[in-house]
GULO-801433 format. One line per 3 residues: number of its first residue (from 1); their letters; for each residue x, y, z of N, C-alpha, C. Coordinates in steps of 0.1 Angstrom, whole numbers. Atoms other than C-alpha are relative to their C-alpha. Last residue first. Example, Ala and Ser with C-alpha at 12.3 -4.5 7.8 and 13.67 -1.06 7.14 Angstrom:
<palums>
2 = SA = -9/-11/0/137/-11/71/-8/11/8  9/-12/0/123/-45/78/9/12/0 $
</palums>
This chain:
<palums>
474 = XXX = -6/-4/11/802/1561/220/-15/4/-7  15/-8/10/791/1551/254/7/4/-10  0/-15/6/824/1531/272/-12/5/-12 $
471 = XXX = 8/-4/15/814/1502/294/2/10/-4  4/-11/-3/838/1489/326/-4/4/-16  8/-6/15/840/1457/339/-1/12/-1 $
468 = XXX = -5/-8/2/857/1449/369/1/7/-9  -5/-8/-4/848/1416/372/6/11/0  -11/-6/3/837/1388/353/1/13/7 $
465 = XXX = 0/-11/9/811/1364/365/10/9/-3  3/-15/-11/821/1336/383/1/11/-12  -14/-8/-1/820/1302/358/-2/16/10 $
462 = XXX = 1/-7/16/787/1283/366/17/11/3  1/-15/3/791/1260/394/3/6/-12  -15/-8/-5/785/1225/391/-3/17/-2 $
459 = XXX = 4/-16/-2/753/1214/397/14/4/3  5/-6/13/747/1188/367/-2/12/12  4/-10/-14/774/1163/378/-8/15/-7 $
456 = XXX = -8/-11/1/776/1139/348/-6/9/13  7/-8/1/766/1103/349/6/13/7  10/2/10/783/1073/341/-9/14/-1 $
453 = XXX = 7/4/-6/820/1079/362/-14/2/-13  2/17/4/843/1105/350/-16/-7/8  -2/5/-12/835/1144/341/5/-19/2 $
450 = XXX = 7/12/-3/837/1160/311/4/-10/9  -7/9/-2/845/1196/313/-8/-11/2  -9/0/9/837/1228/288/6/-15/10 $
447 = XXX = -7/-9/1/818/1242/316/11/-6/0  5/-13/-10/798/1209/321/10/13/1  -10/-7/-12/801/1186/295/-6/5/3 $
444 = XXX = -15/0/2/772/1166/280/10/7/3  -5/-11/-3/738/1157/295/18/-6/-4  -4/-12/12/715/1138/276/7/6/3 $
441 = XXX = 7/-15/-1/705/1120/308/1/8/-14  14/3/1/720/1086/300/-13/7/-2  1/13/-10/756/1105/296/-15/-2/-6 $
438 = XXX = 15/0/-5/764/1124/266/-1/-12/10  -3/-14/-8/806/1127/254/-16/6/4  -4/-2/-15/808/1090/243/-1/12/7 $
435 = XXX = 10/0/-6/796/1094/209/-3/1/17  17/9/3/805/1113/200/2/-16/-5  6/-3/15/846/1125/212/-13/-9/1 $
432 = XXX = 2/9/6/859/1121/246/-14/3/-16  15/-8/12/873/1148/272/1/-15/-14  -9/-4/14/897/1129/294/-15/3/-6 $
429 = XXX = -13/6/5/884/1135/330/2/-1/-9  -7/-3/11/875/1160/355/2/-10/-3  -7/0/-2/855/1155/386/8/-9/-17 $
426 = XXX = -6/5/9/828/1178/390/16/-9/4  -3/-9/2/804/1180/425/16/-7/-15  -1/-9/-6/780/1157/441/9/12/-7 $
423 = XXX = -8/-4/-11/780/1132/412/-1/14/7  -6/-15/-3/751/1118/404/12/2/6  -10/3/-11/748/1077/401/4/16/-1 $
420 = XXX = -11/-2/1/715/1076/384/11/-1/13  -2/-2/9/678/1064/382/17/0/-5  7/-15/0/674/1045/415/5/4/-18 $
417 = XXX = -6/-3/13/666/1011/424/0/17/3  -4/10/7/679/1014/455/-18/-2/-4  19/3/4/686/1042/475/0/-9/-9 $
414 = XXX = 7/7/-12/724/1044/489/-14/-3/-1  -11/9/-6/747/1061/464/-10/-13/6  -1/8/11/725/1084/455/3/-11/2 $
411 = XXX = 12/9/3/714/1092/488/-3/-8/-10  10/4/-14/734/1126/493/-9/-12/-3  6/-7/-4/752/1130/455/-6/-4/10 $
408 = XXX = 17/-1/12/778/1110/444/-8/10/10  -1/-15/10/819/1116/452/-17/2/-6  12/11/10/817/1091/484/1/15/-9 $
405 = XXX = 13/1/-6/852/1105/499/-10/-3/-9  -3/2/-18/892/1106/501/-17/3/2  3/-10/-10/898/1099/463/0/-4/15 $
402 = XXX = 5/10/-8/924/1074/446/-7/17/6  2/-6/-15/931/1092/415/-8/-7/8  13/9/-8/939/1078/381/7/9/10 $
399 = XXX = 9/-8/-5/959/1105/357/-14/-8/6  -2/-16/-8/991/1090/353/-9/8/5  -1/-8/5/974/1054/347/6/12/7 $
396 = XXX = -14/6/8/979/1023/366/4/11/-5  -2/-12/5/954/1027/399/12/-6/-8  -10/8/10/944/992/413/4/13/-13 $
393 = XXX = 5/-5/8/927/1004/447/10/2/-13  -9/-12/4/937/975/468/-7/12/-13  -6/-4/-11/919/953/495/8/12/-8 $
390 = XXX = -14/12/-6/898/967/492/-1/-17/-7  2/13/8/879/998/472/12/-8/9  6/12/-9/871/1023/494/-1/-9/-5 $
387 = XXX = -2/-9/-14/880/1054/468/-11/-16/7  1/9/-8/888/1050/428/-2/1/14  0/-4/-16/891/1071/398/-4/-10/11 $
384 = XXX = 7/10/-8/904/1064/363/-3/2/13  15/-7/-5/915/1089/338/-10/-7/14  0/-10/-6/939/1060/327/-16/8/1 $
381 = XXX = 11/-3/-18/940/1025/316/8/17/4  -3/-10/-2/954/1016/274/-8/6/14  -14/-7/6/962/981/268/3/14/2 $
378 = XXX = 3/-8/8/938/969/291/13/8/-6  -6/0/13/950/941/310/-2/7/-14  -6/15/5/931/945/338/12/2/-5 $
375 = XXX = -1/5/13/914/979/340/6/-10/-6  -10/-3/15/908/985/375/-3/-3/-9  10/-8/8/899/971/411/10/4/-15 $
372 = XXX = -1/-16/7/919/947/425/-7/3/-9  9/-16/-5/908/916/445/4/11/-8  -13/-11/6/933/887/444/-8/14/0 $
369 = XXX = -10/8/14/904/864/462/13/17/-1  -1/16/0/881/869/494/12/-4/-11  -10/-1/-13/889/910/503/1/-13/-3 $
366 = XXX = 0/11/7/867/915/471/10/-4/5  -9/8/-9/852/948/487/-2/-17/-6  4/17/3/841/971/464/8/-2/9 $
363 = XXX = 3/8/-10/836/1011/478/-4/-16/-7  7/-5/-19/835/1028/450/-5/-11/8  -2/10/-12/857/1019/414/-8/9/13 $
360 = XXX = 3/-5/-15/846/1049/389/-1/-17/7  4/9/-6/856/1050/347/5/1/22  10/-7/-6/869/1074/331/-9/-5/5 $
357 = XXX = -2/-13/-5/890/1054/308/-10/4/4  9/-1/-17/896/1017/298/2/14/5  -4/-12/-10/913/1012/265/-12/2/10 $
354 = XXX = 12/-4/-13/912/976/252/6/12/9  5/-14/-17/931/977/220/-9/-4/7  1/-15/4/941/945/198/-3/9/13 $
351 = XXX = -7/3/10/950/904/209/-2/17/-12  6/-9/8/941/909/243/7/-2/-14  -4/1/8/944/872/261/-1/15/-12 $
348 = XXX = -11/4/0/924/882/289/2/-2/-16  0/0/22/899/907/293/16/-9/-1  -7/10/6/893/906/337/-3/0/-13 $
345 = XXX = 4/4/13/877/940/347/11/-14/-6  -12/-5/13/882/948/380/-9/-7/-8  11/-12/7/863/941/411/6/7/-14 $
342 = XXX = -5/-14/3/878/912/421/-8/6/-8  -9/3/2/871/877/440/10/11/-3  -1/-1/13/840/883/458/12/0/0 $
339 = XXX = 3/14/5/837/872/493/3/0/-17  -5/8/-1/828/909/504/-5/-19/-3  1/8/-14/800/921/484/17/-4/4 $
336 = XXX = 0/15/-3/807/945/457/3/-7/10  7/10/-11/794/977/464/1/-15/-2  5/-1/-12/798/999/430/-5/-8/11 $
333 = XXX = 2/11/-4/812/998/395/3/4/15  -3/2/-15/805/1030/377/-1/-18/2  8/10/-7/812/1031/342/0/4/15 $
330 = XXX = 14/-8/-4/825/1063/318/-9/-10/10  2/-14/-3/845/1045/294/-15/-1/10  9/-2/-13/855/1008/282/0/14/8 $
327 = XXX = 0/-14/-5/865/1008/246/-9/-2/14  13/-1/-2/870/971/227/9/18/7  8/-12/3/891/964/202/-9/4/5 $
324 = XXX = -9/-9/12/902/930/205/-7/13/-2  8/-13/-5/897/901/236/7/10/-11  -9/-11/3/903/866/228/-7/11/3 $
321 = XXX = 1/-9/8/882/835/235/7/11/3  -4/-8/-1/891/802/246/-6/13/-8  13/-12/-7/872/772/241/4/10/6 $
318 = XXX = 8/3/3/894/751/218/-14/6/10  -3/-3/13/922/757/234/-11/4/-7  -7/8/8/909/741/268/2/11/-14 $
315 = XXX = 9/1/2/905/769/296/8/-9/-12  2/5/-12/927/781/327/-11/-12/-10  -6/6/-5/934/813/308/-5/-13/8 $
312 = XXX = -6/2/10/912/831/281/9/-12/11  -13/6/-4/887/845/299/9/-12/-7  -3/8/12/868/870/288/12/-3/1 $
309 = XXX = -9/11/-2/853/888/324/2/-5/-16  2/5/7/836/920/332/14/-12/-4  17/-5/6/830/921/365/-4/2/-15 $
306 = XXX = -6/-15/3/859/898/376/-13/3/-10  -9/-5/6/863/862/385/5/13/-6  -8/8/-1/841/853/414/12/-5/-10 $
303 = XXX = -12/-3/17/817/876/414/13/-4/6  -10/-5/0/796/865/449/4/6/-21  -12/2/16/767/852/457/13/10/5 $
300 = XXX = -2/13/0/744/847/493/10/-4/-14  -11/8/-1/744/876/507/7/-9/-4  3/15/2/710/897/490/19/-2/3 $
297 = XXX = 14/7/-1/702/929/500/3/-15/-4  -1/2/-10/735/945/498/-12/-7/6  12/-12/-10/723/974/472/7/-10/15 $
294 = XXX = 6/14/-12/754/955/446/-13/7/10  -4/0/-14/768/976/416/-10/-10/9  1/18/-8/771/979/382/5/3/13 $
291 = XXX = -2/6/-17/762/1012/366/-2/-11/5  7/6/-4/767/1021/326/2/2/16  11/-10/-6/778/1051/307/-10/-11/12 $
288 = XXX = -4/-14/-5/802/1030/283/-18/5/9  8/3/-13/807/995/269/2/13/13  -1/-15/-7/819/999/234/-8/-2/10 $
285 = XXX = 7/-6/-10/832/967/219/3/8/4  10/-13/1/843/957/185/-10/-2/12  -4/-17/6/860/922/190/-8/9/-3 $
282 = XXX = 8/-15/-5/851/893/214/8/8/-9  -3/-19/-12/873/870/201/-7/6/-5  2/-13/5/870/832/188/8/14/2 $
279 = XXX = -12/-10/4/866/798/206/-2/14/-11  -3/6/13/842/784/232/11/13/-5  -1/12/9/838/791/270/-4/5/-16 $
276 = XXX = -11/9/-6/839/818/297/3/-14/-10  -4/13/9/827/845/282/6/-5/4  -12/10/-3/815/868/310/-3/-9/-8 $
273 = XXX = 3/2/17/793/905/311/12/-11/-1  11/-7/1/783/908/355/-2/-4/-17  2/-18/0/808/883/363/-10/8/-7 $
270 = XXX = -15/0/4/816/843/371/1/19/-2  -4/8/14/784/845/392/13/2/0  -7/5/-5/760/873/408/8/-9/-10 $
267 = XXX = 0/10/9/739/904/394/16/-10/8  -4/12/-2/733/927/418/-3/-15/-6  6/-4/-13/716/957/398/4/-17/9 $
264 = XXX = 2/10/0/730/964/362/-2/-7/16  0/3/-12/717/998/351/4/-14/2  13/10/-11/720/1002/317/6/3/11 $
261 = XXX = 6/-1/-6/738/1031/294/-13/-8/11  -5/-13/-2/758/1015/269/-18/3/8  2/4/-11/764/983/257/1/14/8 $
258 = XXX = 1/-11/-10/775/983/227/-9/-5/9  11/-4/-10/785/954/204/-2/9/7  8/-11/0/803/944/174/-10/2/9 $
255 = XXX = -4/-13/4/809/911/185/-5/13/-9  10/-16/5/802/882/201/3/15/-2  -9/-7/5/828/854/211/-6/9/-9 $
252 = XXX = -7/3/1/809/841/237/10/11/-9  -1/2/16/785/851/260/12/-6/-3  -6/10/-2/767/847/300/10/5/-23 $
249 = XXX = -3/8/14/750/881/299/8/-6/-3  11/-6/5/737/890/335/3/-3/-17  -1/-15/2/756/864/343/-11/7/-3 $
246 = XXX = 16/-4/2/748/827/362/1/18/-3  5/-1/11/781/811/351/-16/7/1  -15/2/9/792/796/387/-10/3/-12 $
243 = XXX = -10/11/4/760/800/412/8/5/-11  -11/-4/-2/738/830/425/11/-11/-3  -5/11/-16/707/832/412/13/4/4 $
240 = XXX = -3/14/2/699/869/394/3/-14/10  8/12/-8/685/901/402/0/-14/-4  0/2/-15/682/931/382/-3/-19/2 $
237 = XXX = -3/22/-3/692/938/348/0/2/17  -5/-5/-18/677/981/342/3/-17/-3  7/11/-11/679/989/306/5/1/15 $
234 = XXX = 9/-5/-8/688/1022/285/-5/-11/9  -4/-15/-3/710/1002/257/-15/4/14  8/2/-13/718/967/247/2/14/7 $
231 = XXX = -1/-16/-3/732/967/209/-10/-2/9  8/-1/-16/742/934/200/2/14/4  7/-12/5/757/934/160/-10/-4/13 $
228 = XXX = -10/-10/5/776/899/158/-12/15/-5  2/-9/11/769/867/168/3/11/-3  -7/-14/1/777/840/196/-4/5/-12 $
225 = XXX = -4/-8/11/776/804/190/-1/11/0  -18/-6/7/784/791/221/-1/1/-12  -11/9/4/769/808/240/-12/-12/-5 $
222 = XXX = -5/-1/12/744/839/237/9/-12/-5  -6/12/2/726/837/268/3/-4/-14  0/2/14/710/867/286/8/-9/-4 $
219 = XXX = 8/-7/7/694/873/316/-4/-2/-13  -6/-12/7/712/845/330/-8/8/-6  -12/-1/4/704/819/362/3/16/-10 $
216 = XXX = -15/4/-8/681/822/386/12/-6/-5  0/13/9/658/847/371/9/-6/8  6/10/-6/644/877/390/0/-9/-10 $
213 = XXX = -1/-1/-14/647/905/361/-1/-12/9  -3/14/2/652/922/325/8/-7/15  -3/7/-17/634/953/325/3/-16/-1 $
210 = XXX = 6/12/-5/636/973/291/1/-6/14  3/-9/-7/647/1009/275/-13/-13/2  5/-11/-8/663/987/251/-11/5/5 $
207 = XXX = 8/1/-11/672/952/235/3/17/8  -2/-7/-6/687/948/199/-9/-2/9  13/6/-12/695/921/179/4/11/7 $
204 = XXX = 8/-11/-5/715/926/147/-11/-1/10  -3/-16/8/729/897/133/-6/10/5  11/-16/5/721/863/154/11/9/-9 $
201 = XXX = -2/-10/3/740/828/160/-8/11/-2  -6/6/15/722/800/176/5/14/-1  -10/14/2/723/790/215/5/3/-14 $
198 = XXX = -3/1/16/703/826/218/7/-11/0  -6/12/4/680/829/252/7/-4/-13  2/1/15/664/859/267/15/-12/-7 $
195 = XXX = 12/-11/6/655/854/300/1/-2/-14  -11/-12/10/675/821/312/-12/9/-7  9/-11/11/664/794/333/2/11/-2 $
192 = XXX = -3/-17/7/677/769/352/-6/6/-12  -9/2/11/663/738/369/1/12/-7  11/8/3/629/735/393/12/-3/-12 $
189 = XXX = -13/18/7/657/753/415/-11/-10/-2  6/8/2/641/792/420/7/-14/-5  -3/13/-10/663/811/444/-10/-11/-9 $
186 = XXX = -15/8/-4/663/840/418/3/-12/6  -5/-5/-7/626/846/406/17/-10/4  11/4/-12/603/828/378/14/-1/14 $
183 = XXX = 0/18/-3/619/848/352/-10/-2/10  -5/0/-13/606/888/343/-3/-18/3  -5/16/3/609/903/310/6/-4/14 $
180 = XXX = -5/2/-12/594/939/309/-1/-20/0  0/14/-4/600/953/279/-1/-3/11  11/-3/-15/598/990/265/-3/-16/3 $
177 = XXX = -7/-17/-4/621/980/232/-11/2/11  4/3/-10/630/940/219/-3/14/6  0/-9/-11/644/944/184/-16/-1/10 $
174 = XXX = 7/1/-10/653/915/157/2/14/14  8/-12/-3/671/924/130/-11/-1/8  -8/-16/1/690/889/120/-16/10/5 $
171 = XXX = 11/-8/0/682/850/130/7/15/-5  -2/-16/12/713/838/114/-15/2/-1  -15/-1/0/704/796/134/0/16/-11 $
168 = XXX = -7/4/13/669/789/147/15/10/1  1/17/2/656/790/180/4/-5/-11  -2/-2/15/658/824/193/4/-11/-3 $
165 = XXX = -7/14/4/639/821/229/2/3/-12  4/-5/11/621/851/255/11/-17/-13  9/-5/2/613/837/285/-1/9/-12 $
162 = XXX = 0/-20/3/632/811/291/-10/6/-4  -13/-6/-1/631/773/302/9/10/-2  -5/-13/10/596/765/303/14/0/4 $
159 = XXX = -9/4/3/592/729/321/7/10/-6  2/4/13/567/741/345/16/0/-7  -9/11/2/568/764/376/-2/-6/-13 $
156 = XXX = -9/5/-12/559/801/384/3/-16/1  7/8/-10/548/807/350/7/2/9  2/6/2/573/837/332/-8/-11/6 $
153 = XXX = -2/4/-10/562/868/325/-1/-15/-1  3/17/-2/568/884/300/1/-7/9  -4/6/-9/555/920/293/3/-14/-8 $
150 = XXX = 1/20/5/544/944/267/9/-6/13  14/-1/4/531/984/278/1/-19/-7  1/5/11/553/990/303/-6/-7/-9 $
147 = XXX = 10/-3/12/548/1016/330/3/-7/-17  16/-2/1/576/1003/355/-6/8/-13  8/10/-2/611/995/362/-16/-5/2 $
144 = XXX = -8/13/0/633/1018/352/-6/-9/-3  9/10/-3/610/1046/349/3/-14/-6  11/-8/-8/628/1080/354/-11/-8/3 $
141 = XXX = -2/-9/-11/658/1069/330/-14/0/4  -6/-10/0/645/1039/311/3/10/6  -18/2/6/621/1020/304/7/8/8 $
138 = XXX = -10/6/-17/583/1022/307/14/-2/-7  1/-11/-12/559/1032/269/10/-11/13  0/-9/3/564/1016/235/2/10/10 $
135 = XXX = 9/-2/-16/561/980/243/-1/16/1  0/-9/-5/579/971/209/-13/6/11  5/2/-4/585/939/189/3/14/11 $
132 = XXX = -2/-14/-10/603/949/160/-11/-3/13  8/-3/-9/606/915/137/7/15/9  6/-17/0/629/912/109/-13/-5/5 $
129 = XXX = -7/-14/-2/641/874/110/-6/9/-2  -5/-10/9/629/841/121/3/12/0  -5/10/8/626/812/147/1/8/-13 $
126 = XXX = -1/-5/17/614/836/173/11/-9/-8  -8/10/6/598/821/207/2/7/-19  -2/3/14/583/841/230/11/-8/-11 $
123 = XXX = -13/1/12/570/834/259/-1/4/-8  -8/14/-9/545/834/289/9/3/-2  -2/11/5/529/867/273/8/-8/8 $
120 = XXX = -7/9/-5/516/898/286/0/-12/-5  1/6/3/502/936/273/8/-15/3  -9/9/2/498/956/296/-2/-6/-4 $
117 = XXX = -8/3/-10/472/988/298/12/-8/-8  -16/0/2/464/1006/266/3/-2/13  -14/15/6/436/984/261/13/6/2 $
114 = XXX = -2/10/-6/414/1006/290/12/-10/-9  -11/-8/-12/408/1038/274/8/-13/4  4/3/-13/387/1016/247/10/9/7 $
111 = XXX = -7/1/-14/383/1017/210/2/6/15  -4/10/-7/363/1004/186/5/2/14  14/13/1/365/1022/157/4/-11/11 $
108 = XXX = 9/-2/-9/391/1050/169/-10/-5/-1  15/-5/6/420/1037/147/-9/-1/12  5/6/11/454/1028/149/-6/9/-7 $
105 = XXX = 3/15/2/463/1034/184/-6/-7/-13  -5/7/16/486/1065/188/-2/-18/4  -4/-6/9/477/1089/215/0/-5/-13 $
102 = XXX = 13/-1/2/458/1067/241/0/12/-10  -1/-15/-10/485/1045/234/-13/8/1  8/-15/0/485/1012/217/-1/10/11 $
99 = XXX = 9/-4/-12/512/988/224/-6/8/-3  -3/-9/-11/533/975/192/-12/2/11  12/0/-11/543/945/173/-5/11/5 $
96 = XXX = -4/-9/-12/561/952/139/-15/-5/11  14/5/-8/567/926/113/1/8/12  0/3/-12/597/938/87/-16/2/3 $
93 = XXX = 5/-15/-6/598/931/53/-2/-2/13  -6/-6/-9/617/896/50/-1/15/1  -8/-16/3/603/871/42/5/5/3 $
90 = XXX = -13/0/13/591/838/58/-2/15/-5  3/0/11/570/838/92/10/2/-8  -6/11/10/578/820/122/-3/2/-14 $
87 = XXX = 0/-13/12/571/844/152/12/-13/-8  -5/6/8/550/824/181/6/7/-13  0/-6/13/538/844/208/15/-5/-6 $
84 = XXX = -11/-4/7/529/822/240/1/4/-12  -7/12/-3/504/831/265/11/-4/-6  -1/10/16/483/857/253/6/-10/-3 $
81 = XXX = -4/10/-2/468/879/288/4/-11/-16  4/16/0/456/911/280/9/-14/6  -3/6/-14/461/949/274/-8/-11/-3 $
78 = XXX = 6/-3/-15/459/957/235/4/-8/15  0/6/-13/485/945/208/-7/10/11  3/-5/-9/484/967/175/-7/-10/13 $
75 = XXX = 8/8/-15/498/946/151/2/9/10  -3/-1/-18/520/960/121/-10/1/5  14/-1/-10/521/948/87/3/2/13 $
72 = XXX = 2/-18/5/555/947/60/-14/5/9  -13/-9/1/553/911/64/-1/12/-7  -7/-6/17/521/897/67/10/7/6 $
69 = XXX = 0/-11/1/514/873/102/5/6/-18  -9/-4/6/508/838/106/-2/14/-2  -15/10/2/502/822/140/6/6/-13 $
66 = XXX = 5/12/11/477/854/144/10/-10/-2  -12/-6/12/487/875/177/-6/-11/-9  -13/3/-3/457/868/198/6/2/-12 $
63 = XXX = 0/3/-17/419/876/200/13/-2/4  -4/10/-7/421/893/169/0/-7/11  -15/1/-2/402/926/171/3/-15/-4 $
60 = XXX = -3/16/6/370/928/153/8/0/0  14/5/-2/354/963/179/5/-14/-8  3/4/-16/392/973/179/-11/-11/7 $
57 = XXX = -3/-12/-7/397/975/138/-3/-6/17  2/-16/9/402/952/111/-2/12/9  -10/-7/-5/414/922/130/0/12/-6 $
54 = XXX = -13/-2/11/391/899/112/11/12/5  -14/6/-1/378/884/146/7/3/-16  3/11/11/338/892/135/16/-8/2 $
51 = XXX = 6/-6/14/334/910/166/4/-10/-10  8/7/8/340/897/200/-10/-3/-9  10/-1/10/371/904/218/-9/-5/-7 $
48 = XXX = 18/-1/-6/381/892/249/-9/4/-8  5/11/-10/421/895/245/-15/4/1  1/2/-13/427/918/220/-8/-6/5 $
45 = XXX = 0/13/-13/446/921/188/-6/5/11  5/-3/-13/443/952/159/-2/-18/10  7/4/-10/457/954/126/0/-1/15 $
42 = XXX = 4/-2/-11/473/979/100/-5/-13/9  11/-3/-13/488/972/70/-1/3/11  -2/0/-16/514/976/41/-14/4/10 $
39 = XXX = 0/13/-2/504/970/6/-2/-4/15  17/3/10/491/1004/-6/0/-12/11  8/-12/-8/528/1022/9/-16/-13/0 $
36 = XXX = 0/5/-16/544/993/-3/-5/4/8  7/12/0/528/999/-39/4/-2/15  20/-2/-5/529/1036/-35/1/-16/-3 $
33 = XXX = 6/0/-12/569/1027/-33/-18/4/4  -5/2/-7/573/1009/-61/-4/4/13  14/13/-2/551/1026/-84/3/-10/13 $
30 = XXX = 16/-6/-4/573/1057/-75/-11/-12/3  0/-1/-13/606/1037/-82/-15/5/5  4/15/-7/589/1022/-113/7/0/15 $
27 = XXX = 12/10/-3/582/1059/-125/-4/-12/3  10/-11/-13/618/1075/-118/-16/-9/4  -4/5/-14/634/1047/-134/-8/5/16 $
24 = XXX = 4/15/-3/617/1048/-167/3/-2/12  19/1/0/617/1084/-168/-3/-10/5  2/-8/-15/653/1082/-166/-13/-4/7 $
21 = XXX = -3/12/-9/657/1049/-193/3/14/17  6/14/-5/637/1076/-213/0/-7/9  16/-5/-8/659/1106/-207/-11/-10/0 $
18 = XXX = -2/-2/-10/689/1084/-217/-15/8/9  2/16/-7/672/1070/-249/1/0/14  8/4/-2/667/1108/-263/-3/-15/10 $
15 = XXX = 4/-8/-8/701/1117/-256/-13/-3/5  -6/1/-15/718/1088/-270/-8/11/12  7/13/-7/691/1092/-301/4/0/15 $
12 = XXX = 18/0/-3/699/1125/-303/-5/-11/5  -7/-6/-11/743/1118/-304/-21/5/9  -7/13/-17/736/1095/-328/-4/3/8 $
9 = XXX = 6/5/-3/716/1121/-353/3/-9/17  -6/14/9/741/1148/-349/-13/-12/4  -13/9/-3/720/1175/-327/-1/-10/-6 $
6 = XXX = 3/12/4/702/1201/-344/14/-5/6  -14/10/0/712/1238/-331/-6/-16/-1  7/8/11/680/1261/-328/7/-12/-2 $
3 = XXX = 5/7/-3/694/1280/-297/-6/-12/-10  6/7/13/725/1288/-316/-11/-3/9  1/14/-1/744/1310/-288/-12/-4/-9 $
</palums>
């Protein structure tokens, strides 16, 4: 081979020009990112501070979130009181809140054992896009409803009317995460009030490993413009009023959504997730691993159309919504009060798939209206189990089974709040591809079987050792 070999002039240049416009790329990506790197900040908020207030470290915290914040900057929020946090800035690098830890708070100028308690506001009010508002610590399996590091609480009276509020129209990328978001309690009648509140469309809004609680109407409230990319995961919803439309998430024709692993803890109304008004269709939903049920502690509501509900019948034209592609797996629904109407899943008008599988009816009683448990009008119902549900246990599939006893573990069933819905011992049902095949726990089959209902039975017996073994020495 010629190492020496002159290349055609042309063909040099093209060669030469290309490694250039490389170079060139390489080095204004680089500059690029050490400039965001360079650009992006740090600051520090807390209540009572009182150093020079430039937010530069603990000892010259902020005293409160600043009305305007830099994009691409993240705010270290100490324990305090802040009343309402205002988020109205233009661009669009993201604005991160978080809780300092006694692991990871910035910087050690300044600081205190003491700020990583709670941090708490009245309200918030977001009128723009990319924010991460994050509480960092409480959530979630093992601490539902405690150790969290941002709060909202709302007054106990006054004209407020939610406690968290999206006030303009294609907010996008908003996330809510270790939260504790708590109304001014269920029987309150100074006029309704709603936790987290959207009238305008969204893009990407997410809420987990949060407490959303004691309100007397809806947790959440998405009608009637509705949006698209709702991802509500690890939460506990406790505790609503009890009148017509008071859901744990009242919506409309919202889509792309999951909904996967919450607790939802007597929640009263038209039904636990229920579009009852404007037009469209719910399409792309996965609503898997969760628990809805009742403790019996409060008599005074009902569910009065069906626990999840998109109802399509009974409604003007013009405020109807459709039901398309959704996936319901793996739920417990548990303890609905007599009085209630049915324990099923109402999805009316389906205009694509709703498969319903592996999913747990126990003990509802909806003896007051049509009452059956089940998968509605789901185009595809099996795997399904069912036991003390009245007046009927609404079995459709070849492989639903009505059992003959409580299938959870001693006290699960019956303690309240609690983490899971254990099952006492396995009970087989359609094995299910990722993402669906990990409950809330992390746990995924149990010798090779995936069980129904939200949470996996974790003392099944191990296979019996093999027998009659015999070793040959060579």
């Amino acid at each position: 081979m010629d190492t020496n070999r002159t290349l055609p002039l042309g063909k040099s240049v093209r060669f030469h020009r290309t490694r250039f416009l490389i170079l060139q790329c390489v080095l204004l990506l680089t500059f690029a990112i050490l400039s965001t790197s360079a650009l992006a900040a740090t600051h520090f908020v807390r209540a009572g501070a009182s150093g020079t207030g430039s937010g530069a470290d603990w000892t010259n915290a902020y005293t409160s979130v600043p009305a305007s914040l830099v994009r691409g900057d993240t705010y270290y929020v100490a324990a305090g009181s802040y009343g309402t946090l205002t988020l109205n800035d233009s661009g669009t690098s993201m604005i991160t809140l978080l809780h300092p830890t006694a692991s990871s708070h910035g910087t050690d100028t300044g600081w205190n054992a003491t700020y990583a308690g709670e941090a708490i506001w009245t309200d918030i009010e977001i009128s723009a896009s990319d924010y991460t508002i994050d509480g960092v610590t409480g959530g979630g399996p093992g601490s539902w409803s405690s150790g969290f590091g941002f709060a909202v609480q709302m007054p106990a009276s006054g004209g407020q009317a939610h406690a968290v509020g999206v006030t303009s129209n294609n907010v996008s990328n908003i996330t809510l995460r270790h939260m504790d978001i708590q109304g001014r309690g269920r029987s309150y009648s100074g006029g309704d009030t709603d936790l987290v509140y959207m009238l305008n469309s969204y893009n990407n809004f997410y809420i987990g490993y949060s407490y959303l609680h004691d309100t007397d109407r809806t947790m959440m409230l998405t009608w009637p413009s509705a949006g698209t990319g709702m991802t509500v995961e690890y939460s506990y919803f406790a505790r609503n009023g009890v009148a017509e439309h008071r859901e744990a998430w009242s919506l409309s024709s919202d889509s792309n959504v999951v909904i996967r692993y919450n607790l939802f803890e007597d929640i009263f109304g038209t039904g636990v997730l229920a579009a009852v008004n404007n037009a469209g269709t719910a399409a792309n939903w996965q609503v898997y691993g969760n628990a809805m049920y009742w403790t019996g502690n409060y008599t005074d509501g009902i569910i009065n159309t069906g626990v999840i509900v998109i109802a399509h019948s009974n409604c003007p034209t013009s405020q109807c919504v459709s039901t398309s592609n959704w996936v319901i797996y793996n739920n417990v629904i548990a303890g609905l009060l007599q009085g209630s109407f049915i324990s099923g899943f109402d999805l009316e008008n389906v205009t694509g798939s709703v498969v319903c599988e592996n999913n747990i009816w126990y003990n509802n009683n909806a003896s007051s209206g049509p009452g059956p448990s089940g998968c509605g009008s789901a185009t595809t119902a099996d795997y399904n189990w069912f036991y003390k549900n009245t007046p009927t246990n609404n079995t459709s599939g070849s492989h639903d089974v009505v059992g003959t006893a409580d299938p959870f573990v001693a006290g699960s069933s019956s303690s309240f709040p609690f983490g899971n819905w254990e099952l006492a011992s396995q009970i087989a049902g359609l094995s299910l591809p990722a993402p669906y095949n990990v409950d809330a726990l992390g746990m995924g089959p149990s010798n090779g079987v995936w069980d129904r209902g939200a949470y996996q039975a974790s003392n099944s017996a191990a296979p019996a050792a093999p027998q009659g073994l015999t070793a040959t020495v060579q």
